[in-house]
C-alpha positions as CSV (number, residue, x, y, z in Angstrom):
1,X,0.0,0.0,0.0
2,X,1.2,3.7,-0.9
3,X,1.8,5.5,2.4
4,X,1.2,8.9,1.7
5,X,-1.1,11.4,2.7
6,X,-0.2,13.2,-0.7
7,X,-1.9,13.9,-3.4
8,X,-1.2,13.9,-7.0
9,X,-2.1,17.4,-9.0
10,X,-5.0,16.5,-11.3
11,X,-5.5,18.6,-14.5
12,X,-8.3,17.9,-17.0
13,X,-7.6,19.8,-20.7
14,X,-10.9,20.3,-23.0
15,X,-10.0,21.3,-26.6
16,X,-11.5,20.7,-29.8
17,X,-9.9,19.5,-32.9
18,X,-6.8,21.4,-33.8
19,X,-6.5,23.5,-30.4
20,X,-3.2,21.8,-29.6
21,X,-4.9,20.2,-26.5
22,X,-2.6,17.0,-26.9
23,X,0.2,19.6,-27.2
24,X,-0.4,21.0,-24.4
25,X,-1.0,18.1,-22.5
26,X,2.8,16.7,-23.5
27,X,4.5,20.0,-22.8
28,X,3.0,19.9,-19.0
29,X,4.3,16.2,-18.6
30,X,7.6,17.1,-20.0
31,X,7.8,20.2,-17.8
32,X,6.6,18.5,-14.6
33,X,8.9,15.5,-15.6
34,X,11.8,17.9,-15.8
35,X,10.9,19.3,-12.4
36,X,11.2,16.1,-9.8
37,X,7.4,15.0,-10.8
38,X,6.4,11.6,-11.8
39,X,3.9,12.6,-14.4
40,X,1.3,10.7,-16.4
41,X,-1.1,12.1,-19.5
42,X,-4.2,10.2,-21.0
43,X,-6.8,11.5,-23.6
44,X,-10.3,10.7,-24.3
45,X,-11.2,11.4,-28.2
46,X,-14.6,13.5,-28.9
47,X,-16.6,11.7,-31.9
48,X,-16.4,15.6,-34.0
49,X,-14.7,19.2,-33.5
50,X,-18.5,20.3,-32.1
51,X,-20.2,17.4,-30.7
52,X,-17.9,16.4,-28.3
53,X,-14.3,17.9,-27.4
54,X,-11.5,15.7,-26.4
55,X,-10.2,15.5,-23.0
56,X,-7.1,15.1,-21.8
57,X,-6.0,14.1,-18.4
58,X,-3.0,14.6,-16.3
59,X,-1.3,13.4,-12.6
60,X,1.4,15.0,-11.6
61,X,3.2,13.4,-8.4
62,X,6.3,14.8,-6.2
63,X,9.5,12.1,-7.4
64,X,10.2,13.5,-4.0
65,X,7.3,12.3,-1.6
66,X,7.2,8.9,-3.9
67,X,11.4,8.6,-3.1
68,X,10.5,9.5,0.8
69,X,7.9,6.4,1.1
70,X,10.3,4.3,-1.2
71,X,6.8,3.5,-3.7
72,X,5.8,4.8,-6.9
73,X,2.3,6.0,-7.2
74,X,-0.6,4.8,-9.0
75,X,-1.8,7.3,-11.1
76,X,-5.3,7.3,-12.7
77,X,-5.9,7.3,-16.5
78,X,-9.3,9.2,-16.2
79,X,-10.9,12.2,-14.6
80,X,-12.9,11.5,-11.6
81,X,-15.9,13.9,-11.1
82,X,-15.3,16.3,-8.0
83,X,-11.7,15.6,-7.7
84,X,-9.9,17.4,-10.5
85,X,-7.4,20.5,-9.4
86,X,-7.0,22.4,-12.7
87,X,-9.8,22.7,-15.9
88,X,-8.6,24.3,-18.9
89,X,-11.0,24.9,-21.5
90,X,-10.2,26.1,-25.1
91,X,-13.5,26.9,-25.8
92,X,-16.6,28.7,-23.3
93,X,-19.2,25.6,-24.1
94,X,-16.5,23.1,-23.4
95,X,-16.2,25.0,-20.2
96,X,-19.5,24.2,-19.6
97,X,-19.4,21.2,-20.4
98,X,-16.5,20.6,-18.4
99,X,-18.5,21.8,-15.2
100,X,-21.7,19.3,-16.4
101,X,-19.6,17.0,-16.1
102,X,-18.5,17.8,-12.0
103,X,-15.1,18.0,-13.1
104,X,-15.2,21.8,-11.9
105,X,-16.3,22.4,-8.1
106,X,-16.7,25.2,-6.0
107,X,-14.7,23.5,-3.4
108,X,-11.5,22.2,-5.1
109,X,-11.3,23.6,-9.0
110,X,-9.0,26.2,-11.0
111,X,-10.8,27.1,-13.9
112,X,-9.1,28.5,-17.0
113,X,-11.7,29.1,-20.1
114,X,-11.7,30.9,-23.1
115,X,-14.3,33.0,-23.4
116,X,-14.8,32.8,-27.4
117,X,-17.2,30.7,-28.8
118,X,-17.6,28.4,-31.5
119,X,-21.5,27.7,-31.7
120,X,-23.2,24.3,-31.3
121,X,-24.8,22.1,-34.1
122,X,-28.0,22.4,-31.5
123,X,-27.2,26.5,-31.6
124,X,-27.1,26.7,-35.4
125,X,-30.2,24.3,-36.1
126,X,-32.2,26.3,-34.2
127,X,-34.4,28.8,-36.4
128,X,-34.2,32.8,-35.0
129,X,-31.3,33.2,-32.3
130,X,-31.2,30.1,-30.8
131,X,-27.4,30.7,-29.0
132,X,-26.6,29.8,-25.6
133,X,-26.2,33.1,-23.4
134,X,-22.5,33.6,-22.9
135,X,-22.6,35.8,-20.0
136,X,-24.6,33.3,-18.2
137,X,-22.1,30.4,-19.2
138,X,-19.7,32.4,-17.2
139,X,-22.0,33.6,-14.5
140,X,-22.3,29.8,-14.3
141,X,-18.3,28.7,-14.6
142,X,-17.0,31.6,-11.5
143,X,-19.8,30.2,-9.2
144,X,-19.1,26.2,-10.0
145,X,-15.1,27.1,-9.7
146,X,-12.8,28.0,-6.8
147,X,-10.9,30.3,-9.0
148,X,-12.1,31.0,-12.4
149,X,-9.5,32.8,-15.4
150,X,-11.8,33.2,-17.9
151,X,-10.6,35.5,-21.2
152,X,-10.4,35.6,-24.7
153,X,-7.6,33.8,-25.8
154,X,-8.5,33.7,-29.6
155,X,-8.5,37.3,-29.6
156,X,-5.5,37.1,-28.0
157,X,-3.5,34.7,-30.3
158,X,-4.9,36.7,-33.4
159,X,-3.5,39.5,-31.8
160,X,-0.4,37.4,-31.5
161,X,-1.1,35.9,-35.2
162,X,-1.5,32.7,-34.3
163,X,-4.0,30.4,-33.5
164,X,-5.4,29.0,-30.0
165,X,-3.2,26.2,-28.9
């Protein structure tokens, strides 16, 4: 049995097709690697860029505390609803979705979200204006978050020219 009282860090990343999510996802391993972490990364394809994002998961663990108990860790392959430390979202309806899903709580969860949009098939079948209200999405993503970082980031990489990732 692992005797520790620590925890691993538990980051879930939501991006759709193209974001870099995957990207993303390896640079934070290879950082934490490089740091004294023992560091694990899993993803979880959507079935289409709008219908269903992919999600990423990381565990990051202290090399450290594992070296100190003289046992590695076993680190999870999926996200666990309620016990996820960090949510980054690519997108505002995948940060949404994100908090459907209880991987964002009140009690426990960083939340970083784009607030850009890229609408829904549901949105665009709908005849007249049939879009989600964004301000409400991040009414809805501060109070389901402990901390909540929510901007524009693909304003911010065309400022940049470049593209979210």
């Amino acid at each position: 049995m692992f005797e520790s009282s620590a925890q691993p860090i538990k980051i879930v990343i939501s991006a759709m097709g193209g974001q870099g999510g995957g990207v993303l996802a390896d640079w934070i391993r290879d950082v934490a690697e490089d740091n004294g972490y023992i560091a694990q990364s899993t993803s979880v394809p959507g079935v289409a860029q709008r219908t269903g994002a992919t999600v990423y998961y990381l565990e990051i663990f202290s090399k450290e505390e594992s070296d100190r108990v003289g046992k590695k860790p076993v680190l999870g392959l999926t996200p666990i609803p309620g016990d996820v430390d960090i949510v980054l979202a690519a997108e505002l309806v995948e940060a949404g979705r994100a908090v459907q899903r209880r991987f964002v709580t009140p009690d426990k969860t960083a939340l970083i979200a784009s607030t850009h949009r890229s609408y829904t098939i549901e949105e665009k079948q709908k005849q007249g204006n049939g879009l989600a209200d964004s301000d409400k999405i991040i009414e809805g993503l501060k109070a389901a978050s402990k901390d909540c970082i929510a901007f524009d980031m693909e304003a911010l990489a065309k400022k940049n020219k470049s593209v979210i990732s």
